[in-house]
C-alpha positions as CSV (number, residue, x, y, z in Angstrom):
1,X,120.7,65.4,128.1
2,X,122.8,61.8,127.2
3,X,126.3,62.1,128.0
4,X,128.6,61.5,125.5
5,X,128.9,57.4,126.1
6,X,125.4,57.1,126.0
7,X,125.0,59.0,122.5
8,X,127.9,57.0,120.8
9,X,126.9,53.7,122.1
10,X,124.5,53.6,119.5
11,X,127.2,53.7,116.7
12,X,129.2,50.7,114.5
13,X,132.6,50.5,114.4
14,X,133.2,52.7,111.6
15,X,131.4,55.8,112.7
16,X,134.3,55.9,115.8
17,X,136.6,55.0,113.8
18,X,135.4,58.4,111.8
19,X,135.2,61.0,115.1
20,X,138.5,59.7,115.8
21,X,140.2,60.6,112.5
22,X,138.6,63.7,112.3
23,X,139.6,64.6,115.9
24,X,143.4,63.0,115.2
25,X,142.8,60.8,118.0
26,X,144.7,57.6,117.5
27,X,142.6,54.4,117.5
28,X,143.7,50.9,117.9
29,X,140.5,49.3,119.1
30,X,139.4,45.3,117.9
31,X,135.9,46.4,118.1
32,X,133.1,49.1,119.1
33,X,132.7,48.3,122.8
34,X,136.3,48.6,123.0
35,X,136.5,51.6,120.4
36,X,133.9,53.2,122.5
37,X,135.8,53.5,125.7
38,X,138.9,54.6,123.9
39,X,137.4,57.3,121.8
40,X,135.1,58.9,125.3
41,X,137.9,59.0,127.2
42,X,140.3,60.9,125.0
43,X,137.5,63.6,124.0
44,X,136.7,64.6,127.5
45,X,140.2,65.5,127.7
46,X,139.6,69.4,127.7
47,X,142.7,69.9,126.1
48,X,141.7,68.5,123.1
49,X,138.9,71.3,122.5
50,X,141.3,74.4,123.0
51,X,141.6,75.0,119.3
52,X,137.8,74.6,118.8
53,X,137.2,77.5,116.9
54,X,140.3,76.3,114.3
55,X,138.4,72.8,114.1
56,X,135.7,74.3,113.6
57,X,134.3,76.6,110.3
58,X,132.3,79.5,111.2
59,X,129.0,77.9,110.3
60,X,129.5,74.9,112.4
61,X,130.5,77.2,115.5
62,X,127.2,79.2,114.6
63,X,125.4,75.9,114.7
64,X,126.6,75.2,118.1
65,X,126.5,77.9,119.5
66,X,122.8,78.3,118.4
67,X,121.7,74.9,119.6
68,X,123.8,75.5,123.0
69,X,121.5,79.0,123.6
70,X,118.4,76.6,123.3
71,X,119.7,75.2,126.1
72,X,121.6,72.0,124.7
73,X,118.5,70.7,122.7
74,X,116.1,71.5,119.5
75,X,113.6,69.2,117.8
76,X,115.6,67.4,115.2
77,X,113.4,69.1,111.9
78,X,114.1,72.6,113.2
79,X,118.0,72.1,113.6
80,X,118.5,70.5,110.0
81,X,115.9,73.0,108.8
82,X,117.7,75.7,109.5
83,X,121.8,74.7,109.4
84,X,121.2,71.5,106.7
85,X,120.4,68.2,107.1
86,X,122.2,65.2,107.7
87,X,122.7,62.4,105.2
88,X,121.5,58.7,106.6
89,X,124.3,56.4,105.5
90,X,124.8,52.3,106.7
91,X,128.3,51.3,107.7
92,X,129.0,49.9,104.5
93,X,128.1,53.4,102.6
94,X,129.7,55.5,105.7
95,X,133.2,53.4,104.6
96,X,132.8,53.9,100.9
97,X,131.8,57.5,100.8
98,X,133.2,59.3,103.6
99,X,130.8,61.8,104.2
100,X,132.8,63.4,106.8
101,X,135.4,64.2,104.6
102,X,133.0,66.6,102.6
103,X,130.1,67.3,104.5
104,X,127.1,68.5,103.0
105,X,125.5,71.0,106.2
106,X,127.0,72.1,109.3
107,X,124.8,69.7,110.7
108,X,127.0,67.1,109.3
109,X,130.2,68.6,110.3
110,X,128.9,68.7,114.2
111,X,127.8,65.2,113.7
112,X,131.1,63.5,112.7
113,X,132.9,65.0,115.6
114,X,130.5,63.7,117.9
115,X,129.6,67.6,119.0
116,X,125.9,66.9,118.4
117,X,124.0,64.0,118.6
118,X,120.3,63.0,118.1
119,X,117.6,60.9,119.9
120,X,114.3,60.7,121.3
121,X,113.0,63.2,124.3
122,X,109.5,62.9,126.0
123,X,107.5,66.2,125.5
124,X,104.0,67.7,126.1
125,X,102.5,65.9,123.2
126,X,104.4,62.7,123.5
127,X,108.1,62.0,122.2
128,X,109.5,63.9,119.7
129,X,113.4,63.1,117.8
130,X,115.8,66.2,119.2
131,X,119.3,67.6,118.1
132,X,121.7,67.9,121.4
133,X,124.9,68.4,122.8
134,X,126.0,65.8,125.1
135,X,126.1,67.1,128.4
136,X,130.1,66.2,129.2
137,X,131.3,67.5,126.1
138,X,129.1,70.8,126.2
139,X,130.5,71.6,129.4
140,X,133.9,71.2,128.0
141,X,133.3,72.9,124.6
142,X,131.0,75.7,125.6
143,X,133.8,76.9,128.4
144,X,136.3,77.1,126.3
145,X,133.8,79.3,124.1
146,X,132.6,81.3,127.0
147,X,133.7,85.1,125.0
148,X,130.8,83.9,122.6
149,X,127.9,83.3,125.1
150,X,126.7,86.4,125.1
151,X,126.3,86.7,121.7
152,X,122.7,87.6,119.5
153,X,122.1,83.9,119.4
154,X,122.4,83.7,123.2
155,X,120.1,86.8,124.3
156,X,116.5,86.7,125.0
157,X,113.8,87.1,122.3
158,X,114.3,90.3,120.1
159,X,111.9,92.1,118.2
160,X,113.1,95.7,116.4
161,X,111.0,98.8,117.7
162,X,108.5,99.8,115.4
163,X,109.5,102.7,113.5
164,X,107.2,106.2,113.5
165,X,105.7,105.3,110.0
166,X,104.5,102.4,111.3
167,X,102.9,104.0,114.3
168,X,101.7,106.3,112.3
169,X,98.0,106.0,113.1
170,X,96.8,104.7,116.7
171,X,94.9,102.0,118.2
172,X,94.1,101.9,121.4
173,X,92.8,99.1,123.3
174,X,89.2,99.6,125.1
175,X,86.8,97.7,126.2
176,X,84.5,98.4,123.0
177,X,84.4,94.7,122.6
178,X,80.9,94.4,125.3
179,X,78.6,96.8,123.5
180,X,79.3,94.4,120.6
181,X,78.7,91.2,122.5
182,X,75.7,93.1,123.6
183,X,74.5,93.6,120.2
184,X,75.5,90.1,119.1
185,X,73.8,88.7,122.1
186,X,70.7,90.7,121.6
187,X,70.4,89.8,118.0
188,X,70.8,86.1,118.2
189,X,68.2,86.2,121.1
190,X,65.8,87.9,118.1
191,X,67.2,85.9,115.3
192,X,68.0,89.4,113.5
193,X,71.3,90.6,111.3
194,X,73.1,92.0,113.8
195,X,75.2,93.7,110.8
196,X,72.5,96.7,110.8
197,X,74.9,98.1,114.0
198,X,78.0,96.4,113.4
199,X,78.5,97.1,109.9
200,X,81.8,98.5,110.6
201,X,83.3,95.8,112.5
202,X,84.9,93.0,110.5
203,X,83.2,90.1,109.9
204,X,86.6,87.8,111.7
205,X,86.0,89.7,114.5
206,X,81.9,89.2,114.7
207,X,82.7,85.7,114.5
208,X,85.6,85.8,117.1
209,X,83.2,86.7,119.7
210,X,80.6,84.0,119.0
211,X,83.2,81.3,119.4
212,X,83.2,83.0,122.2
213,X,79.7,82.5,123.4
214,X,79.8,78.7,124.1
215,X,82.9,79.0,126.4
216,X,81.1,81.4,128.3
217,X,78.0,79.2,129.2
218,X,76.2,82.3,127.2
219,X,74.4,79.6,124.6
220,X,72.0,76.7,125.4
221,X,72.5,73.5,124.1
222,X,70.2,74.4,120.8
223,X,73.0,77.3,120.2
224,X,70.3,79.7,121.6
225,X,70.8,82.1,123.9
226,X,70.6,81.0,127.6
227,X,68.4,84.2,129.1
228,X,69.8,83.2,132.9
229,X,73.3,83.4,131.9
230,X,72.6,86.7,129.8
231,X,71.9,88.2,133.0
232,X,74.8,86.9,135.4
233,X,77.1,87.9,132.7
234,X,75.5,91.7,132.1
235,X,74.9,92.2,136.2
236,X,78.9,91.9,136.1
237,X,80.8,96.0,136.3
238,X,82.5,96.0,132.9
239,X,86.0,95.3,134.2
240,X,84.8,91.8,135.3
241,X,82.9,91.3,132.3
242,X,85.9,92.2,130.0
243,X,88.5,90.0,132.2
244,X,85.9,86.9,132.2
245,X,86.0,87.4,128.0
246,X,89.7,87.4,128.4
247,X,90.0,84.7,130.4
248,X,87.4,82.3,128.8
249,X,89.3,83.0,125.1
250,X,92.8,82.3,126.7
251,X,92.3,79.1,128.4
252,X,90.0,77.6,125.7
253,X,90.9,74.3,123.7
254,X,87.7,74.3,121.5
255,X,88.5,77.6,119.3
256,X,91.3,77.3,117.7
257,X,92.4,80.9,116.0
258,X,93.7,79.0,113.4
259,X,90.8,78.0,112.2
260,X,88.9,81.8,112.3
261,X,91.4,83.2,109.8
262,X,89.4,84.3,107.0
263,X,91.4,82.9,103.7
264,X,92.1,79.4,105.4
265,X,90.3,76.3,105.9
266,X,91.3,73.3,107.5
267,X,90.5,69.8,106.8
268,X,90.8,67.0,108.7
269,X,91.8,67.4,112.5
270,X,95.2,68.0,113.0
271,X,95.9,68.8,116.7
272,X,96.3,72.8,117.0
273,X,96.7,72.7,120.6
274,X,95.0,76.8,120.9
275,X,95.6,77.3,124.5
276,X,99.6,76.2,124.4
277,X,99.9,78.5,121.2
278,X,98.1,81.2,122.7
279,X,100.5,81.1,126.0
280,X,103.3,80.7,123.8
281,X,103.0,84.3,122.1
282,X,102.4,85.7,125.2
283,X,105.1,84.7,126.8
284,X,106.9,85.9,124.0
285,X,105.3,89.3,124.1
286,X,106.6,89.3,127.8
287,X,110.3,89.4,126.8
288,X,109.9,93.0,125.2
289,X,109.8,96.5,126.6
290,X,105.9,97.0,128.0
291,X,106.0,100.9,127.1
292,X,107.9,100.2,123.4
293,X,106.4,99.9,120.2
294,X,107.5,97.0,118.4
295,X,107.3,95.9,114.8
296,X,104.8,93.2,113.7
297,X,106.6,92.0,110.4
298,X,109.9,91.8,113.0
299,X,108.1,89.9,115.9
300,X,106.6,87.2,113.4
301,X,110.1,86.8,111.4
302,X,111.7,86.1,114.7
303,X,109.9,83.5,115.7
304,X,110.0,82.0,112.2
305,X,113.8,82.1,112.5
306,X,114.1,80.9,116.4
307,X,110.7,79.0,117.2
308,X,108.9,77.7,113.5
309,X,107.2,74.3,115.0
310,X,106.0,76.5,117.8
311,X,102.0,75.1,116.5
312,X,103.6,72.2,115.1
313,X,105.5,70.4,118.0
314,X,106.6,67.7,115.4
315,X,107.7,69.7,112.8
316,X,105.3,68.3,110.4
317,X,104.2,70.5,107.5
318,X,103.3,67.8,104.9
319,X,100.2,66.0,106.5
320,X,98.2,69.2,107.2
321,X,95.6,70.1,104.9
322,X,95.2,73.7,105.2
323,X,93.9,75.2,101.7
324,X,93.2,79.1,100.8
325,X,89.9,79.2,99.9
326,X,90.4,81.8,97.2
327,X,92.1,79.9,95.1
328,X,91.9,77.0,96.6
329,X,95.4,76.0,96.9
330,X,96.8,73.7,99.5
331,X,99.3,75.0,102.0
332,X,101.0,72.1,102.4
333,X,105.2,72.4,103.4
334,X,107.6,74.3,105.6
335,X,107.5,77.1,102.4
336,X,103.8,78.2,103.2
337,X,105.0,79.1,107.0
338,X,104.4,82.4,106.2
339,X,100.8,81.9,104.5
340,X,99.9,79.9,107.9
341,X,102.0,79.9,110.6
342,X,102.8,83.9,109.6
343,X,99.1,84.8,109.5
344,X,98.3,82.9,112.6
345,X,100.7,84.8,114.4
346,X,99.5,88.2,112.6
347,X,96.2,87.4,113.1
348,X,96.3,87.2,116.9
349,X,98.5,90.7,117.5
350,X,95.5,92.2,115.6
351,X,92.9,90.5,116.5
352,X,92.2,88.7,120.3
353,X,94.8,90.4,121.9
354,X,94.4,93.6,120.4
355,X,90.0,93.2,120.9
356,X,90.3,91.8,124.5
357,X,92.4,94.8,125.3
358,X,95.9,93.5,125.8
359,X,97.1,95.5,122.9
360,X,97.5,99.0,121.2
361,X,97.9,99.0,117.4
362,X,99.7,101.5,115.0
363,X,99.2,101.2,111.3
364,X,101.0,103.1,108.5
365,X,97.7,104.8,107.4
366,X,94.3,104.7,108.7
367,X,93.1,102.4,106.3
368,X,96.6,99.9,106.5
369,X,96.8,96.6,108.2
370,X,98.6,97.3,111.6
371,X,102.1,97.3,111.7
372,X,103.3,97.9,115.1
373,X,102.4,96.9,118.5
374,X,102.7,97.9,122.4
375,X,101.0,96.6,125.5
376,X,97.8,98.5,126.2
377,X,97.4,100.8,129.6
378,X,95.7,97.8,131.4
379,X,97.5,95.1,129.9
380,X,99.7,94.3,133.1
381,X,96.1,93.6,134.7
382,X,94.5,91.4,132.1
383,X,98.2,89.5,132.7
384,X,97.7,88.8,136.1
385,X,93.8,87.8,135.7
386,X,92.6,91.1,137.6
387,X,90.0,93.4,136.3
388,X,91.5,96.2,133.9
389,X,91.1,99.8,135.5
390,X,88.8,100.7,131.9
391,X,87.3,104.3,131.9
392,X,84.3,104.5,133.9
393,X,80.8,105.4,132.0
394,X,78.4,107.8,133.3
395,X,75.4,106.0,133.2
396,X,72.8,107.7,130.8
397,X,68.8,107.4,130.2
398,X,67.1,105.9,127.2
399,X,66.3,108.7,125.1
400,X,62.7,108.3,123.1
401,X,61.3,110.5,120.8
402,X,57.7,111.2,119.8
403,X,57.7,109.5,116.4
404,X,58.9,106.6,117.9
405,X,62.9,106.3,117.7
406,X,64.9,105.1,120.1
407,X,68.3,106.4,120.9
408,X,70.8,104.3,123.4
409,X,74.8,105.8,124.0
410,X,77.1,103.3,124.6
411,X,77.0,104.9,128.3
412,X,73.5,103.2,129.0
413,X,73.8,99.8,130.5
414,X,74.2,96.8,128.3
415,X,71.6,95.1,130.5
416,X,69.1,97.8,129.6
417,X,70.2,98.0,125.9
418,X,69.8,94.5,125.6
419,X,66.8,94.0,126.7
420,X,65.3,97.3,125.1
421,X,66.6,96.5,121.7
422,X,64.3,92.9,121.8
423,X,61.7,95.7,121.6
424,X,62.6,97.4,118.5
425,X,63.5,97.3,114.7
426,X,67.2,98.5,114.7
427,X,68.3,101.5,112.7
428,X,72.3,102.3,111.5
429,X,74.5,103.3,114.6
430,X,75.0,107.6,114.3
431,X,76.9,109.0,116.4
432,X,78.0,106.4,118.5
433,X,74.4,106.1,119.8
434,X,72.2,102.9,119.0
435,X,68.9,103.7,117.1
436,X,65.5,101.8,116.9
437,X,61.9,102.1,116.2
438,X,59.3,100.5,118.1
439,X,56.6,99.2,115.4
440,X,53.9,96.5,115.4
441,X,56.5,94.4,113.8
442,X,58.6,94.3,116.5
443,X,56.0,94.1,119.2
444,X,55.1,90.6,117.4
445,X,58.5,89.5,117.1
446,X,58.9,90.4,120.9
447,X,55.9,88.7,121.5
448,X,56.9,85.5,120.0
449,X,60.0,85.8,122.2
450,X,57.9,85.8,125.5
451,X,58.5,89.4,126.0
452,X,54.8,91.7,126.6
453,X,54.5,95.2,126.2
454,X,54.4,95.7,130.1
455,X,57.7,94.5,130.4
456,X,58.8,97.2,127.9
457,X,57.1,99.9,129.3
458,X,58.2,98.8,133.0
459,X,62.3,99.0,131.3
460,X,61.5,102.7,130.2
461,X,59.3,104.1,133.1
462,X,62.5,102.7,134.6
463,X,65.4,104.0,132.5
464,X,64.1,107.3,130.4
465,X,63.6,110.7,131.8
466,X,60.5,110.9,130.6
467,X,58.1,108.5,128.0
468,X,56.0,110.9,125.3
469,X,52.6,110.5,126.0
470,X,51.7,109.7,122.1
471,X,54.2,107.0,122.9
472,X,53.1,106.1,126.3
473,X,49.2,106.1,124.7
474,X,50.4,103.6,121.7
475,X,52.3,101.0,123.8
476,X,49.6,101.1,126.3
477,X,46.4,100.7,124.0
478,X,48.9,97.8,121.6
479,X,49.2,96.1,125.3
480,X,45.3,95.9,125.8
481,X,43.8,96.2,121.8
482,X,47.0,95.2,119.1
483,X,47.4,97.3,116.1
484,X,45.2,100.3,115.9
485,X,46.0,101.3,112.0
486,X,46.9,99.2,109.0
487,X,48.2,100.3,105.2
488,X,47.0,98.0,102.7
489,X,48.8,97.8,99.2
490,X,45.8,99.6,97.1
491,X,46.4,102.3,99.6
492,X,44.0,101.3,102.1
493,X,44.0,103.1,105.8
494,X,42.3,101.2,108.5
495,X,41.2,102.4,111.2
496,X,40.8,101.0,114.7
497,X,37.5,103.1,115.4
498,X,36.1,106.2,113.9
499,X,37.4,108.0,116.7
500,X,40.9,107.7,115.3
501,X,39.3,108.8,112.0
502,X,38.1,111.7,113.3
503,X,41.2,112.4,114.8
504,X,43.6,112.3,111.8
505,X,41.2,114.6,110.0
506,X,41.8,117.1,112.0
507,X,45.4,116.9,111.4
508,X,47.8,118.3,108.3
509,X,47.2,114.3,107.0
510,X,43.7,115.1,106.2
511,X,45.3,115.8,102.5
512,X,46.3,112.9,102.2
513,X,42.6,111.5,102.6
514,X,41.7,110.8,98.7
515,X,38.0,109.0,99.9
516,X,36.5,107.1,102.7
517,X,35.4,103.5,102.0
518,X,33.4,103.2,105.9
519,X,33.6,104.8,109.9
520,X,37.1,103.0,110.1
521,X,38.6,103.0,106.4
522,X,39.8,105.1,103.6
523,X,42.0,105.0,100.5
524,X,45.4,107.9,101.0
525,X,47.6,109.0,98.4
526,X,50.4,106.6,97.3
527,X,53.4,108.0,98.8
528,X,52.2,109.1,101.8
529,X,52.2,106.3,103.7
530,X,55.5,107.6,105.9
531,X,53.7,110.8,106.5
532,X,50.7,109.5,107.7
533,X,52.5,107.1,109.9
534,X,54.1,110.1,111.4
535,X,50.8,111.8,112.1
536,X,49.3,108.5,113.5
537,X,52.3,108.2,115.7
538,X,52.1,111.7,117.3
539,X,48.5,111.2,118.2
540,X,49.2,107.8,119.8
541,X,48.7,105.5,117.7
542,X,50.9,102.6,116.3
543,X,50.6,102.1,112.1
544,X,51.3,98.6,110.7
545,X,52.2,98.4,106.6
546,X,51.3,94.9,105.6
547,X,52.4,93.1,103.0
């Protein structure tokens, strides 16, 4: 930092003649340059700062003392934010109103005894106006203080442990995250809802993971998805796979979390700078107890009261436009900090860092919002950009039954459910397993995507214990003939030869059977169209409804 010279040389004639009167210096000087040497040399005399703390009031020695635990420096808006601001006053105004006589902040105080001064400081994001000490007089001053340098102001970042109500209901970080990048993956690649088997997972968290996608080289340049990638990325063990998600999200500067927050939109481009922000909370996270649970509502409120520019290196709070699109409402001022800054902050405890495994969440009831945090069991890997020692999965079969439905664990390869699911029409999630139904409809769609039948059946010879033969017959005669029965709206069953015919006649769906119209069609019962299909489906044969 600018010695003491260097910070006064910048002021008229009056202003020293101020810091002198208020130090009770005396001051016989023609003129500044000559006023200047005068007043540095008698307030580097360390006597002069032995009765500090009397000189002093208690919020001006707070003020100090703050800014000196920064290490000697703040940006200018956070200082005068926080202890009052300073008023600008011309030599003229400075003679006629003596502001030092009844200052307005402790700001002002500081600044008419020349303990803190203000000026420009090169930073990450270009120069930014700072508060400081002048590096001869802290020494001085801050000595002569030393009993209050290991006060709360001067200790690392402090967060209060969560309290047992908080942590009332658990958490726990897993790697859960990949079956649902394998579902998103597989859906996009099929242009379906992927919301069929994700309807429990929050929509900001859906959309999390495809701002994901494009970091990962996972999309083409059309936003499709890029089929050679897909398989690099699900041919990695799951510990690699989670740590490239974690990695790709942490060093990223085109997805900023700002922007993913549900209630907010931004307008304009206002620099969010995602990675530094990102690094920034972690490094904060670093500073508390790995194994403690901490509060969230504490851990936000302390970086409000210590760091609040943290995503605004300027302080600027005016010339974002940042609007809540509920009410649509602009967020515009340091008094919406907790509306943006707050829930920026919230949203990344909760959200990436609790998703990409990092951390364990308590909430008040199961329903709550969390309220407390802790590092997760493999957090000090994902830290140190090593694969996280996640649970390992037995690997299980593709189950298939004989009316068609297929049922996947989340213990059978995300390769294979991938590429099985392309197959199928997808069913709820029960269980924890993944459910689908082959039907014609998704053998077109498949189709369309490049995919044959073969392909399908070579993935299940491959991964099942065993394919039904009704299923096995179907898949095999779709492969070589297409659809072998159709349901028209009148009812109408077609037929793909009278054999089939034949066959379902001799089955419990004869009833169903109200006349036959030819060798390959009849008219059924309204209503029993399900029924029949199951039939048809035991025997080996697909059934299409058409529109």
């Amino acid at each position: 930092m600018p010695n003491l010279r260097h910070s006064l040389s910048r002021m008229d004639f009056n202003h020293l003649k101020i810091v002198a009167e208020k130090w009770r210096l005396p001051f016989s000087a023609p003129d500044a340059r000559e006023g200047l040497n005068q007043l540095v040399d008698q307030m580097l005399n360390p006597d002069l700062h032995q009765r500090i703390r009397e000189v002093l009031s208690s919020q001006e020695l707070e003020a100090l003392k703050w800014l000196d635990a920064q290490g000697g420096r703040e940006q200018w808006s956070h200082y005068i934010r926080r202890f009052g601001d300073l008023r600008d006053m011309g030599a003229g105004r400075l003679d006629r109103e003596r502001p030092d006589q009844d200052p307005i902040s402790p700001v002002e105080g500081l600044w008419y005894r020349a303990l803190v001064a203000r000026g420009f400081f090169e930073t990450d994001t270009g120069p930014l106006e700072f508060a400081y000490i002048p590096d001869d007089i802290r020494d001085i001053v801050m000595r002569v203080l030393q009993s209050e340098i290991n006060s709360p102001q001067h200790r690392e970042f402090q967060c209060r442990k969560a309290t047992t109500r908080e942590k009332k209901h658990l958490q726990r970080a897993s790697g859960i995250c990949l079956d649902h990048i394998c579902t998103l993956l597989a859906a996009l690649r099929m242009n379906l809802d992927p919301d069929v088997q994700l309807s429990d997972v929050p929509l900001d968290e859906t959309d999390f993971y495809l701002t994901l996608f494009p970091t990962m080289d996972l999309l083409g340049e059309n936003g499709t998805p890029a089929p050679e990638k897909i398989r690099e990325y699900f041919d990695h063990p799951i510990a690699e796979a989670l740590l490239e998600l974690w990695q790709s999200w942490r060093t990223s500067e085109s997805n900023p979390d700002l922007a993913l927050i549900q209630d907010l939109q931004i307008e304009g481009n206002p620099e969010l700078y995602p990675r530094r922000v990102r690094e920034f909370v972690i490094d904060l996270l670093s500073c508390l107890d790995p194994d403690t649970w901490w509060s969230i509502e504490s851990f936000i409120s302390q970086i409000k009261d210590q760091y609040p520019d943290f995503q605004r290196p300027g302080g600027d709070y005016d010339s974002w436009f940042i609007k809540r699109q509920t009410t649509g409402e602009y967020l515009r001022g340091y008094h919406h900090w907790d509306e943006v800054e707050g829930a920026l902050i919230r949203y990344l405890l909760s959200g990436p860092l609790h998703w990409l495994g990092l951390l364990d969440l308590g909430l008040p009831k199961k329903d709550a919002e969390p309220a407390a945090f802790r590092y997760s069991s493999f957090a000090a890997d994902l830290l140190e950009n090593q694969p996280p020692p996640l649970p390992s999965r037995a690997i299980e079969q593709v189950q298939i039954r004989a009316k068609g439905e297929i049922r996947m664990t989340l213990d059978v390869p995300h390769k294979v459910r991938y590429q099985v699911a392309r197959f199928c029409e997808w069913q709820p999630v029960k269980g924890e397993a993944y459910l689908y139904t082959i039907s014609p409809a998704s053998l077109r769609g498949a189709e369309k995507q490049g995919l044959r039948v073969a392909h399908l059946l070579s993935l299940l010879k491959l991964h099942t214990d065993s394919i039904p033969p009704n299923i096995l017959a179907a898949l095999e005669r779709w492969e070589k003939q297409g659809v072998q029965a159709s349901i028209g709206n009148k009812p109408i069953l077609r037929l793909g030869s009278p054999a089939v015919l034949k066959s379902l006649n001799k089955t419990r769906a004869s009833r169903f059977i109200l006349e036959q119209l030819g060798p390959t069609a009849v008219i059924i019962r309204e209503g029993s169209e399900d029924k029949i299909k199951e039939v048809l489906v035991e025997l080996g044969f697909f059934l299409e409804l058409e529109d």
